[in-house]
N, CA, C and O of each residue as an XYZ file, in Angstrom:
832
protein
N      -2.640     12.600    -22.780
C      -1.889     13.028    -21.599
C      -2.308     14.448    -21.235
O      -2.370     15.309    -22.113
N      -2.636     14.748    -19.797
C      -2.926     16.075    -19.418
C      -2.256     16.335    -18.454
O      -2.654     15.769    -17.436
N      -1.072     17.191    -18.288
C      -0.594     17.754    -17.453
C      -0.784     18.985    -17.076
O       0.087     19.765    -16.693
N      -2.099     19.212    -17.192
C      -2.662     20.713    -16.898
C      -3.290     20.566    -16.054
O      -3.710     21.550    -15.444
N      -3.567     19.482    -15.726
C      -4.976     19.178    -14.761
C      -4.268     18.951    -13.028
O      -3.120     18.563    -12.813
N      -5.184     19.268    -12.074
C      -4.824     19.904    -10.962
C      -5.151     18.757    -10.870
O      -6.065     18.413    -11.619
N      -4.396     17.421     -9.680
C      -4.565     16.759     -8.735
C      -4.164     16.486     -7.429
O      -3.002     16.245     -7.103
N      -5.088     16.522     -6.710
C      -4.875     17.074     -5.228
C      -4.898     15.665     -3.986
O      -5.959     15.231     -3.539
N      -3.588     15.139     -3.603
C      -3.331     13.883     -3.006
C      -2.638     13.961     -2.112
O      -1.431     14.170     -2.229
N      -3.374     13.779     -0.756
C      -2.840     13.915      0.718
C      -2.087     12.776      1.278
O      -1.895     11.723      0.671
N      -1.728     13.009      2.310
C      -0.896     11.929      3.046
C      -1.735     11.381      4.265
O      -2.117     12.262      5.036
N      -2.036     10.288      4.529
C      -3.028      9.766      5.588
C      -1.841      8.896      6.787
O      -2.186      8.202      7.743
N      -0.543      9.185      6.388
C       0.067      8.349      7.336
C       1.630      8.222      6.525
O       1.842      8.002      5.333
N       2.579      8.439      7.610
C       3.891      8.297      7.219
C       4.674      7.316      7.810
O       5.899      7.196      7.807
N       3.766      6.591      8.345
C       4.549      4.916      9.761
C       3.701      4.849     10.174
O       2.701      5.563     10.231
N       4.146      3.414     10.755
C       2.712      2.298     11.409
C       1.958      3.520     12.865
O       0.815      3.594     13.317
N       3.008      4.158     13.144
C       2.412      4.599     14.686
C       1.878      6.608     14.598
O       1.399      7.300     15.496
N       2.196      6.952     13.291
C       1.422      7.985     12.945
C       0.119      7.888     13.518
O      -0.615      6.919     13.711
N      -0.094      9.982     13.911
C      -1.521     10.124     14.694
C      -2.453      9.803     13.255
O      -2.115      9.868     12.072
N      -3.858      9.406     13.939
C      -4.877      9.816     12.857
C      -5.633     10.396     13.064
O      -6.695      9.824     12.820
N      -5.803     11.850     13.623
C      -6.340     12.173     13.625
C      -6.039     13.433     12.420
O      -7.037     13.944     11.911
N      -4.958     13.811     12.077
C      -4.752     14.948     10.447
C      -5.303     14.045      9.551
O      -5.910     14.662      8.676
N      -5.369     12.268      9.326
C      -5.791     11.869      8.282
C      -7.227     12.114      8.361
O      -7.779     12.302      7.277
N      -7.949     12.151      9.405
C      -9.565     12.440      9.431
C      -9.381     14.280      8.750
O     -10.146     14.636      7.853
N      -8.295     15.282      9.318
C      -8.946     16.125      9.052
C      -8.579     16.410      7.118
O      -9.212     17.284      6.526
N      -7.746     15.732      6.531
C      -7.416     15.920      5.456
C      -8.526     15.029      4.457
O      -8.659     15.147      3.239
N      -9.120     14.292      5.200
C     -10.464     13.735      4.558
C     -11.416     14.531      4.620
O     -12.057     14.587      3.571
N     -11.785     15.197      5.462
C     -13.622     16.341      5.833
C     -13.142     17.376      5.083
O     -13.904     17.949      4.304
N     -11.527     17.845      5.237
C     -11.485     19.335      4.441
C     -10.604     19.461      3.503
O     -10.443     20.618      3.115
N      -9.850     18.491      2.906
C      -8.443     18.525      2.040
C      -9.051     18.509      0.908
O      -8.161     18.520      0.058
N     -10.534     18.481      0.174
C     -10.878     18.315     -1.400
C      -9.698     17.202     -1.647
O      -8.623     17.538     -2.144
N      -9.884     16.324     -1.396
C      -8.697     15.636     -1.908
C      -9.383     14.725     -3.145
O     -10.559     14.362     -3.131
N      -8.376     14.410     -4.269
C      -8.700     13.309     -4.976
C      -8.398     11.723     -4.880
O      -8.857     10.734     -5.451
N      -7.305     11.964     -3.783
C      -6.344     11.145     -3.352
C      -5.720     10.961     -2.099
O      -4.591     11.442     -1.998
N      -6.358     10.173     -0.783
C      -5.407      9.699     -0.040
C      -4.786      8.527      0.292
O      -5.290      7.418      0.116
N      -3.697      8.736      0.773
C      -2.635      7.312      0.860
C      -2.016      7.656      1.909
O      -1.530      8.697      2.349
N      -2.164      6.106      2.390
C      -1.315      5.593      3.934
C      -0.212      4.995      3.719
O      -0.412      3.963      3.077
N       0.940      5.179      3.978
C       2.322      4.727      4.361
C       2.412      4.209      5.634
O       2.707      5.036      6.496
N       2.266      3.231      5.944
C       2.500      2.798      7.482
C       3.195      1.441      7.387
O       2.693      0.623      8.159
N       4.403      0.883      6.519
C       4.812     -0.506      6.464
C       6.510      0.163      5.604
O       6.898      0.666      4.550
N       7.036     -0.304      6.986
C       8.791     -0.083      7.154
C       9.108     -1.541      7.018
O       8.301     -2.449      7.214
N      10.284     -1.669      6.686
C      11.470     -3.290      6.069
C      10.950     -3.877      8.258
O      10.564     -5.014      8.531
N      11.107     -2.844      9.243
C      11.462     -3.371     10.589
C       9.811     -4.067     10.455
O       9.719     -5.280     10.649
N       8.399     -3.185     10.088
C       7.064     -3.756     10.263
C       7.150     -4.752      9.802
O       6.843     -5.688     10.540
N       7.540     -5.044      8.569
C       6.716     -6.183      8.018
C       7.393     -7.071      8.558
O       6.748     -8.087      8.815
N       8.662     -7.086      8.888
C       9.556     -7.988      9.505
C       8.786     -8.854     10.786
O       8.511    -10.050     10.881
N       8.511     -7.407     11.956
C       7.856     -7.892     13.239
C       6.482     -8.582     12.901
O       5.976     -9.198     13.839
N       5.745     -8.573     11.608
C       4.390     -8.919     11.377
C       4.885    -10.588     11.469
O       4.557    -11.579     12.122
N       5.889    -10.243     10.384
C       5.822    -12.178      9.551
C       6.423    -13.127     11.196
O       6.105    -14.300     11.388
N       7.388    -12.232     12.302
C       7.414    -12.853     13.519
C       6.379    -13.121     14.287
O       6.179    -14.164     14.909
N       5.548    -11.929     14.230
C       4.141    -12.366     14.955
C       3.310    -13.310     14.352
O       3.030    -14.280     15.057
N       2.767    -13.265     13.041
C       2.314    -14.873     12.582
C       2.432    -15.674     12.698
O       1.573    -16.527     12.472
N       3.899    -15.960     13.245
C       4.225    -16.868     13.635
C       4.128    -17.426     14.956
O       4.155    -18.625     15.234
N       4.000    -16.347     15.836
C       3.630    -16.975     16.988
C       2.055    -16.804     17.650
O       1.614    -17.309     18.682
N       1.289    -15.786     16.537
C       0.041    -15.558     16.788
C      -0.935    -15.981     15.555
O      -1.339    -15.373     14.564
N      -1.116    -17.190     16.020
C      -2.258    -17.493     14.248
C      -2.997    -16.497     14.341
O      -3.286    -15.934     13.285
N      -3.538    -15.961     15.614
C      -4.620    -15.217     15.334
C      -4.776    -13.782     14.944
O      -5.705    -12.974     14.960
N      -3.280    -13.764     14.521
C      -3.029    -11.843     14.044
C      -3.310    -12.078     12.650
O      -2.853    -13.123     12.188
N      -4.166    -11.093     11.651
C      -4.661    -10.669     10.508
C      -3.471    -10.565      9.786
O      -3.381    -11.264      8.777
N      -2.621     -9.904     10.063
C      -1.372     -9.877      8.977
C      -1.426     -8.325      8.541
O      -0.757     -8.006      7.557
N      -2.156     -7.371      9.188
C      -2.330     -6.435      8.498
C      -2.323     -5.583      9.538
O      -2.250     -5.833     10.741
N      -2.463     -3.847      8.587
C      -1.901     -2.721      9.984
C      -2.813     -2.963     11.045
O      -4.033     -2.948     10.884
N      -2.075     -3.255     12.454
C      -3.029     -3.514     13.766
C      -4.183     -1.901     13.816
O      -5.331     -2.055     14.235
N      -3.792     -0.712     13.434
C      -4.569      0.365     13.251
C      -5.242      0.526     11.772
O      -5.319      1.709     11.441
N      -5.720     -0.348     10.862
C      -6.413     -0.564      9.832
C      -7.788     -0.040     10.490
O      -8.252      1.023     10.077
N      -8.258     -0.549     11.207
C     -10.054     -0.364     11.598
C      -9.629      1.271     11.899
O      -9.994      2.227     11.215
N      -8.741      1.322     13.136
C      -9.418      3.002     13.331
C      -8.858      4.228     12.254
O      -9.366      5.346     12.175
N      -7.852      3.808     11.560
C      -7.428      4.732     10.829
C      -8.755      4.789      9.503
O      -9.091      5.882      9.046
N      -9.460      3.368      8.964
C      -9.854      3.446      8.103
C     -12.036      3.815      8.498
O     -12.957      3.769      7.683
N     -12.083      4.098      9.844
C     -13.481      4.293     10.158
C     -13.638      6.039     10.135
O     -14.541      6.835      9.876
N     -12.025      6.124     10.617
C     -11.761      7.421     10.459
C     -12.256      8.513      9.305
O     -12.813      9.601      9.449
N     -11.942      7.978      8.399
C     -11.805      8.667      6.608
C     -13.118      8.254      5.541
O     -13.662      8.927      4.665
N     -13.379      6.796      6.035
C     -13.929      6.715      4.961
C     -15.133      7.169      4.565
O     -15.549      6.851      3.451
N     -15.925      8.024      5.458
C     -17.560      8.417      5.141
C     -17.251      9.536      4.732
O     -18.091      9.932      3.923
N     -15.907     10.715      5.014
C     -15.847     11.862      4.677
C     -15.387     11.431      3.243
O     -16.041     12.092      2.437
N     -14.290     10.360      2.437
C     -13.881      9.850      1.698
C     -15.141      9.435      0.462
O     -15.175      9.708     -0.738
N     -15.867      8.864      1.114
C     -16.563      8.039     -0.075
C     -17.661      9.092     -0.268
O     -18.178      9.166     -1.383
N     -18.103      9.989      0.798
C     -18.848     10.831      0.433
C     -18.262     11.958     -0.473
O     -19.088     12.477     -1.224
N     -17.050     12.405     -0.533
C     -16.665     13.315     -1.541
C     -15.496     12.480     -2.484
O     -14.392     12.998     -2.646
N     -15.858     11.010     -3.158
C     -14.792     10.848     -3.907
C     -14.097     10.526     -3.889
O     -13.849      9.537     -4.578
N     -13.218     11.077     -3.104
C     -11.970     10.548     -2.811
C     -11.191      8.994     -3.007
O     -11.545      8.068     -2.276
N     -10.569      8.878     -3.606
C     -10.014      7.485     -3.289
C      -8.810      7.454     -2.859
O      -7.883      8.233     -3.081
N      -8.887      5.925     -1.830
C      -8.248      5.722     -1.113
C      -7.106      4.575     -1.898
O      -7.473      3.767     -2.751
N      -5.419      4.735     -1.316
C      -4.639      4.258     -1.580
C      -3.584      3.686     -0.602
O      -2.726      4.557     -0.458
N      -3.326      2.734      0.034
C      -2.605      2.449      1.835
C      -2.101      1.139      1.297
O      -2.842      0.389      0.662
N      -0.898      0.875      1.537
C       0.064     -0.245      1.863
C      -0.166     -1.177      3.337
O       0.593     -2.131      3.509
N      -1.115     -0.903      4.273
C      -1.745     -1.326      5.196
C      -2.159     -2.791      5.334
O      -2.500     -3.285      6.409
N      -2.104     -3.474      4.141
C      -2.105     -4.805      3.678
C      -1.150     -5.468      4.617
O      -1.467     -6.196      5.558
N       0.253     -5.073      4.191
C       1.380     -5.402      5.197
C       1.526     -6.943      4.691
O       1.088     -7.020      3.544
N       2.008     -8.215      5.185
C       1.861     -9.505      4.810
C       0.344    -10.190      4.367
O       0.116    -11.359      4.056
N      -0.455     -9.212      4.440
C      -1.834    -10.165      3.936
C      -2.567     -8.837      3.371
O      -3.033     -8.048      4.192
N      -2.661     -8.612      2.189
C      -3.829     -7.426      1.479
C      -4.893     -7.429      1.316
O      -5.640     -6.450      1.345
N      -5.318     -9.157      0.999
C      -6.626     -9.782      1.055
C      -7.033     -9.405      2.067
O      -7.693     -8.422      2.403
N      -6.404    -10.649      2.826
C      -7.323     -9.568      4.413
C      -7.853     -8.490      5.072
O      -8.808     -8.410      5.844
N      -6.901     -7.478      4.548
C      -7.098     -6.229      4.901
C      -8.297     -5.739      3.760
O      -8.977     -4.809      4.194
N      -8.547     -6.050      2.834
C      -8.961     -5.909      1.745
C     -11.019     -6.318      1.567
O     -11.924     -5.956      0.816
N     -10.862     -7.312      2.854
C     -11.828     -8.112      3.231
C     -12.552     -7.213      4.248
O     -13.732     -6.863      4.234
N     -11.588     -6.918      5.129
C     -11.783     -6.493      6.410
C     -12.414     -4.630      5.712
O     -13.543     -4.345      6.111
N     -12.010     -3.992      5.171
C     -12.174     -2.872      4.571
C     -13.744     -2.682      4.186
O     -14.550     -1.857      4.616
N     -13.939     -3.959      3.014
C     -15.103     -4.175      2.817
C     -15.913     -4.205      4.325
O     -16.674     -3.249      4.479
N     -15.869     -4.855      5.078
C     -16.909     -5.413      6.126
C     -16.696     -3.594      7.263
O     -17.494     -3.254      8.136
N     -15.938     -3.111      7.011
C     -16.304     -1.792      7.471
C     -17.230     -0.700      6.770
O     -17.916      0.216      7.222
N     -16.994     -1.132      5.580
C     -17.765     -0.156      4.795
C     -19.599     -0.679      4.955
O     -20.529      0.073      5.248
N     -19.661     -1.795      4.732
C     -20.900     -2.298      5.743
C     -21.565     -2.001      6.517
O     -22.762     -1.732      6.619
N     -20.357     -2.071      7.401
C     -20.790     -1.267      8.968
C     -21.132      0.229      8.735
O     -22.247      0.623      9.078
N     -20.513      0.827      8.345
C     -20.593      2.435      8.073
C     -21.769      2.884      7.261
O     -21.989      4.064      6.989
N     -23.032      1.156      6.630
C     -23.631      1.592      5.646
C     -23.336      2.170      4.172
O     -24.104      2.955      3.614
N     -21.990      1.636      3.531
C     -21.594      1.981      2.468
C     -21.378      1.544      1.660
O     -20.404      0.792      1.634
N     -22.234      1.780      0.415
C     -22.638      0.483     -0.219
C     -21.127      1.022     -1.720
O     -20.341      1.966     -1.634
N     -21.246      0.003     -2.877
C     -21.412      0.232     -3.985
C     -19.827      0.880     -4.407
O     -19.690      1.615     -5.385
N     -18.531      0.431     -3.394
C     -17.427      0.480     -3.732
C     -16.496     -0.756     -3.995
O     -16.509     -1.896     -3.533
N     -15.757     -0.182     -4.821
C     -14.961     -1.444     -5.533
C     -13.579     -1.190     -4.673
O     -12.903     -0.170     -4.812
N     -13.180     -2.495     -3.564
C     -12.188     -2.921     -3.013
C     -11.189     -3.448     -3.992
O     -11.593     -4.270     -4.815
N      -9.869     -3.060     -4.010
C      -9.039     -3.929     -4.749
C      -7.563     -4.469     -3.703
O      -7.084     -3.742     -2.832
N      -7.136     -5.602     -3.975
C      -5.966     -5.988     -3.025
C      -4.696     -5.948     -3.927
O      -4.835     -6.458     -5.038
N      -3.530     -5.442     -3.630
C      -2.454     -5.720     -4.481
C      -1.121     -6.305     -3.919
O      -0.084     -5.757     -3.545
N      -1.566     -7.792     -3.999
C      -0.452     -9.150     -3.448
C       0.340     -9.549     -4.311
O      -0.002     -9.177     -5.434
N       1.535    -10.328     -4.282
C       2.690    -10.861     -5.172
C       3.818    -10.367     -4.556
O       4.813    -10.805     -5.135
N       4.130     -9.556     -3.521
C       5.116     -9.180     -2.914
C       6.191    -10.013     -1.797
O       7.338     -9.742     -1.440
N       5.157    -11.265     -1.393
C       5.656    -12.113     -0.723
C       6.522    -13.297     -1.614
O       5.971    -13.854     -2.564
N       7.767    -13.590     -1.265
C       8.253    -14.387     -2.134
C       9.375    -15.530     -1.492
O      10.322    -16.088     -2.045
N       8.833    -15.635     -0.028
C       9.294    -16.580      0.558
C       9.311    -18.000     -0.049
O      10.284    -18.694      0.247
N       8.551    -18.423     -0.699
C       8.233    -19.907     -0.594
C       9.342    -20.097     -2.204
O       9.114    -21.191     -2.721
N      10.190    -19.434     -2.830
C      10.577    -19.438     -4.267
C      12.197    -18.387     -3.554
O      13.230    -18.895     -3.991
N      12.357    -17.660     -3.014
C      13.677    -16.499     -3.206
C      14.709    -17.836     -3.129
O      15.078    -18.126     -4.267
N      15.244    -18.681     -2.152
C      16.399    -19.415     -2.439
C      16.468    -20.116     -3.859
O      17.560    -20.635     -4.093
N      15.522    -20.227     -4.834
C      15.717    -20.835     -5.525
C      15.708    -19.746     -6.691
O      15.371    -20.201     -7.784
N      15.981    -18.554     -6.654
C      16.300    -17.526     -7.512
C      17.424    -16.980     -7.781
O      17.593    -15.958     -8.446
N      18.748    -18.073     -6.945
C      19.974    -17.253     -7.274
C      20.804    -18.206     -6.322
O      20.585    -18.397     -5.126
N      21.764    -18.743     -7.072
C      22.576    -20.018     -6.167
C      23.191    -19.237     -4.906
O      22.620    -19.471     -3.842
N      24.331    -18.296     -4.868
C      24.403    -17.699     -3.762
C      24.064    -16.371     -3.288
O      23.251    -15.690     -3.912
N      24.858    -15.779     -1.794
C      24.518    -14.807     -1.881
C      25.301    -13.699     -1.867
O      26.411    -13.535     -1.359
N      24.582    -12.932     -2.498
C      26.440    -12.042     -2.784
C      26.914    -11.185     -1.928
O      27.803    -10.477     -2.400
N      26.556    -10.929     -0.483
C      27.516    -10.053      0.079
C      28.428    -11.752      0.692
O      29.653    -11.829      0.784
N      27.840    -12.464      0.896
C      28.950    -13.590      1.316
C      29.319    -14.477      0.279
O      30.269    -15.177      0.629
N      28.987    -14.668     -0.669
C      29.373    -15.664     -1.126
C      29.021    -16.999     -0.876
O      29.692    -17.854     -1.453
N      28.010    -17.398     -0.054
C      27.782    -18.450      0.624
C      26.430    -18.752     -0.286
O      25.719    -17.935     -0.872
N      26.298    -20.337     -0.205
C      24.961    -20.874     -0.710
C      23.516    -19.925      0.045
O      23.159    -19.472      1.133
N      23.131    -20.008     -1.138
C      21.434    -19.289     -0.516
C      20.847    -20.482      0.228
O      20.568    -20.033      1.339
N      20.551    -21.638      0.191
C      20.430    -22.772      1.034
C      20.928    -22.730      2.120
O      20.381    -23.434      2.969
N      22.303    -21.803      2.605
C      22.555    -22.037      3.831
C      21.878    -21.344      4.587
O      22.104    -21.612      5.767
N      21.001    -20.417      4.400
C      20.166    -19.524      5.317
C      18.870    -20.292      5.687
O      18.340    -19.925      6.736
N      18.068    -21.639      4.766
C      17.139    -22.279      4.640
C      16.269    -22.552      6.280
O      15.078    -22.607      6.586
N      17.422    -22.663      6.981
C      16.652    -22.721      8.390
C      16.731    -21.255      9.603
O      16.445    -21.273     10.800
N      17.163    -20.228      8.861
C      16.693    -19.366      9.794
C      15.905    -18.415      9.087
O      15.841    -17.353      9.705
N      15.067    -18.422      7.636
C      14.661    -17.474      6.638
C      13.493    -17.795      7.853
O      13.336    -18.743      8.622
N      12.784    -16.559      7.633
C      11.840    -16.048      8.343
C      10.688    -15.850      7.125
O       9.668    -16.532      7.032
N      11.171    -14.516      6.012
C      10.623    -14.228      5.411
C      11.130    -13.381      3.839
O      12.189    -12.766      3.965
N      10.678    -13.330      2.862
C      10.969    -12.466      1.967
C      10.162    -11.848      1.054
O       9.248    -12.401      0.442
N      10.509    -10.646      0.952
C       9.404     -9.665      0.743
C      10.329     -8.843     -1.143
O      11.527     -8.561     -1.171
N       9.661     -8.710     -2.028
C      10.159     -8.477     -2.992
C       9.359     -6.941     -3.200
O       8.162     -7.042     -2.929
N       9.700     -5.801     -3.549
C       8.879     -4.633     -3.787
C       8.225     -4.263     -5.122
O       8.656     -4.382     -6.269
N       7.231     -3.852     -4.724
C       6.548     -3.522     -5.768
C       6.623     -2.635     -6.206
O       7.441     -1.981     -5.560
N       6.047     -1.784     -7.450
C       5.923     -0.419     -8.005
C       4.651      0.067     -7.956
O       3.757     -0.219     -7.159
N       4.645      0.825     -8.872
C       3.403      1.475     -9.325
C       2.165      0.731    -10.228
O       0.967      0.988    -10.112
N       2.589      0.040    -10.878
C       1.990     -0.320    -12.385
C       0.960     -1.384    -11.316
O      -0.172     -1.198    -11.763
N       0.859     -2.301    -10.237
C      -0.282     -2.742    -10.130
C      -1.654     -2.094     -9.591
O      -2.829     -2.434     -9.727
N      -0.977     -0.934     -8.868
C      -1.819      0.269     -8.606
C      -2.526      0.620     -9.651
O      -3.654      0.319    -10.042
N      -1.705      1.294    -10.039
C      -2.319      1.854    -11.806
C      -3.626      0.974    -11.940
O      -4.754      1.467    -11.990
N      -3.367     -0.319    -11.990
C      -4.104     -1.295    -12.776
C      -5.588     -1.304    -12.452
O      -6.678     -1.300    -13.023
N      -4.742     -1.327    -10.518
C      -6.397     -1.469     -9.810
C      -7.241     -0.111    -10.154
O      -8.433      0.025    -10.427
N      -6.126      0.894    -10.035
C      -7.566      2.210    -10.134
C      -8.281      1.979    -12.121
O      -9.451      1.917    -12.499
N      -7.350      1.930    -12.707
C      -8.030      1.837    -14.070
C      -9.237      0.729    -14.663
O      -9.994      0.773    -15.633
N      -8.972     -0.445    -13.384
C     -10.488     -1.191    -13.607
C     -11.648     -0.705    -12.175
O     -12.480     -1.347    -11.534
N     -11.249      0.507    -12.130
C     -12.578      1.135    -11.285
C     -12.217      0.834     -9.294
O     -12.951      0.980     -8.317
N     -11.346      0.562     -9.373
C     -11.414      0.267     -7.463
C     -11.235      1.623     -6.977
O     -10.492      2.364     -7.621
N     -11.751      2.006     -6.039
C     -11.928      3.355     -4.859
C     -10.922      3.294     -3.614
O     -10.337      4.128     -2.922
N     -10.994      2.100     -3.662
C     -10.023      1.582     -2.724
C      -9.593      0.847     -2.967
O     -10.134     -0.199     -3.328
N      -7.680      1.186     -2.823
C      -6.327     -0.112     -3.064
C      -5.704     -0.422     -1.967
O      -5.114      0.495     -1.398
N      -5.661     -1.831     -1.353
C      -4.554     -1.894     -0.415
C      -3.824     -2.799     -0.836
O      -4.174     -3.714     -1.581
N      -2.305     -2.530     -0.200
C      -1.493     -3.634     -0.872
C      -0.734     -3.784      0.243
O      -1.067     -3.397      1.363
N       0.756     -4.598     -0.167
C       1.514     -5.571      0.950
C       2.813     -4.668      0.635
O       2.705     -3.448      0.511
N       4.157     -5.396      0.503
C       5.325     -4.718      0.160
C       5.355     -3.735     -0.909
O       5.794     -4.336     -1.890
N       5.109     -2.520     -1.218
C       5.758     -1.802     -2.116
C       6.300     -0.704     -1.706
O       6.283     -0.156     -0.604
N       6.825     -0.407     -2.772
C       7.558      1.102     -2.414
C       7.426      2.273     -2.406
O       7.289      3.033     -3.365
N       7.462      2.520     -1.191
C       6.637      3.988     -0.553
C       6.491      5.183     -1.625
O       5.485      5.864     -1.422
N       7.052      5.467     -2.405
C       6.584      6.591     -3.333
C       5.403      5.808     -4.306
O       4.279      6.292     -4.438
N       5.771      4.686     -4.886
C       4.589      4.025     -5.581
C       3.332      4.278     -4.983
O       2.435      4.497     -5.797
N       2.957      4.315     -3.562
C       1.728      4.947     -3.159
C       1.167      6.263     -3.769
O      -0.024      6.483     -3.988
N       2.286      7.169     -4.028
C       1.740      8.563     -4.410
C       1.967      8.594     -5.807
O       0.921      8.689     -6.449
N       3.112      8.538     -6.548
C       2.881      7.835     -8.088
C       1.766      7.407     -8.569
O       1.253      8.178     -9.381
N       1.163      6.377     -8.343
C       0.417      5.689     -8.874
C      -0.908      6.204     -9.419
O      -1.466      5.899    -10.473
N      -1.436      7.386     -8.093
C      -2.013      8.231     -8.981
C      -2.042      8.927     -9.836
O      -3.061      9.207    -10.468
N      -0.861      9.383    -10.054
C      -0.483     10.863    -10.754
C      -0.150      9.440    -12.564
O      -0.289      9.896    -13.698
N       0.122      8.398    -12.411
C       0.392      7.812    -13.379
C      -1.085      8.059    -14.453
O      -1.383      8.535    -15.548
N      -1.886      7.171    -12.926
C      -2.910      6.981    -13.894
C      -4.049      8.247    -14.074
O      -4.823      7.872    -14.955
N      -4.391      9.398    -13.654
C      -4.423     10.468    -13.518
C      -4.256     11.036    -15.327
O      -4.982     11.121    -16.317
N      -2.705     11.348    -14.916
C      -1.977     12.221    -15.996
C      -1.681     11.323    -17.202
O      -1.102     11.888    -18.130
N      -2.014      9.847    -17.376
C      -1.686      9.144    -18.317
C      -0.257      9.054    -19.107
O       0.066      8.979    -20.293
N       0.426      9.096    -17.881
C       1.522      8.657    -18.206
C       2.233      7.269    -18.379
O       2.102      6.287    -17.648
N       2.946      7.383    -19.402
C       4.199      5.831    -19.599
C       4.732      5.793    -18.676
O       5.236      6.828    -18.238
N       4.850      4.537    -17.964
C       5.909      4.401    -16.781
C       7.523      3.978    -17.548
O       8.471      3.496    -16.928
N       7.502      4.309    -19.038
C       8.726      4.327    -19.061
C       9.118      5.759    -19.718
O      10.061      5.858    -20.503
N       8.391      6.749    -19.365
C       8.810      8.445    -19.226
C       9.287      8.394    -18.268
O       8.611      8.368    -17.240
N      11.021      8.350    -18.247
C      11.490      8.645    -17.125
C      11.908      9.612    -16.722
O      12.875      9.491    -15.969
N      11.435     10.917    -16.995
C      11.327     12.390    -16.604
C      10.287     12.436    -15.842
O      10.364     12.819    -14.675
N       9.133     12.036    -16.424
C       8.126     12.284    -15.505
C       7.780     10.888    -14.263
O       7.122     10.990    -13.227
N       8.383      9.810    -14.739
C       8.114      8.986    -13.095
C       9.012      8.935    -12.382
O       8.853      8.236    -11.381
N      10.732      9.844    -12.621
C      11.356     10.387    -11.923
C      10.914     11.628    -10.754
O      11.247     11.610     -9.569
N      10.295     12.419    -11.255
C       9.577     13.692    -10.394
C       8.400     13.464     -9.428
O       8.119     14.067     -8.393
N       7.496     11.951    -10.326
C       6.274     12.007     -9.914
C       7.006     10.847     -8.539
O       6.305     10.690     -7.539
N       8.370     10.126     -8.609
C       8.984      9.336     -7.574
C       9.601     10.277     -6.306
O       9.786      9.912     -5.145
N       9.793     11.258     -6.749
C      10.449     12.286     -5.848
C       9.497     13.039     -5.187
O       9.767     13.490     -4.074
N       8.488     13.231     -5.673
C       6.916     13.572     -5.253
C       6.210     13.157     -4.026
O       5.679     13.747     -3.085
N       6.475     11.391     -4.526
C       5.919     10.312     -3.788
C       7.119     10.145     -2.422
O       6.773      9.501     -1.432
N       8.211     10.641     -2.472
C       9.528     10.529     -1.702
C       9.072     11.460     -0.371
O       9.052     11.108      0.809
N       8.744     12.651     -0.904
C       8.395     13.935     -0.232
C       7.392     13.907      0.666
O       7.393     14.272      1.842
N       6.357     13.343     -0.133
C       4.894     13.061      0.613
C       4.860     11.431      1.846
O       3.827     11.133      2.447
């Protein structure tokens, strides 16, 4: 464990409709070791899983993925940096796919994409709990107007992806400090059950 060591992790986005143009400049001049996009609120993912539904042909992922991510990534991959964004939204793969085929375009070879999915849990939540408890009513009785359900994630699959080498993580539902955590976990080599330190490093991630 080193908690001496300086790590330096910017913010590329605080909501879906954040400018990008500070995330370009915190990529060319922030020395960063670390940036991460926040752009997926309980209302986004909500309006996504409505639009899938009426648009097969929407990706599932942040509609500003391409320009936020053409933005960063040559100043990014040229100094290091890795990238960390919840931009996945209902589909990470995709976004995950789509990431790759920019880096292509940009001529950029020889980075490891990682996706971090399991957050969707529509097709299983009624059958995780007979009712529901602010009513009291069968979870079955909602069966024909469920739209969608989204379960949150933490830190620890992050962790995972940067510790088998990915440069870039995108994922679907998690929870907005877990974006900035996740470095400092795997970073500072910390237990995620030090709860002094993934208390601070959560309040960190709260801030940012």
């Amino acid at each position: 464990m080193n908690d001496s060591k300086i790590l330096r992790i910017g913010a590329g986005a605080a909501w879906w409709g954040d400018r990008i143009e500070p995330a370009a400049l915190n990529a060319e001049r922030g020395r960063l070791d670390y940036l991460c996009f926040e752009t997926m609120a309980e209302a986004t993912v909500s309006a996504a899983q409505v639009r899938a539904r009426r648009d097969p042909s929407f990706p599932g992922y942040d509609t500003y993925l391409d320009d936020r991510m053409r933005a960063v990534l040559p100043a990014c991959m040229r100094q290091g940096t890795r990238i960390i964004s919840n931009q996945g939204w209902i589909n990470p793969q995709g976004a995950a796919r789509r990431i790759v085929e920019l880096l292509r375009e940009l001529d950029i070879t020889g980075v490891k994409v990682a996706a971090v999915g399991g957050s969707l849990i529509t097709d299983r939540v009624l059958s995780l709990a007979p009712t529901i408890l602010e009513t009291g009513a069968p979870t079955q009785s909602i069966a024909h107007s469920l739209i969608s359900a989204e379960a949150y994630l933490g830190a620890a699959p992050i962790v995972d992806a940067l510790a088998k080498g990915a440069q870039i993580v995108v994922t679907g539902r998690v929870a907005d400090p877990s974006l900035f955590l996740a470095p400092m976990v795997h970073e500072f080599g910390w237990d995620l059950l030090d709860h002094g330190r993934i208390g601070a490093g959560s309040a960190i991630g709260h801030l940012m």
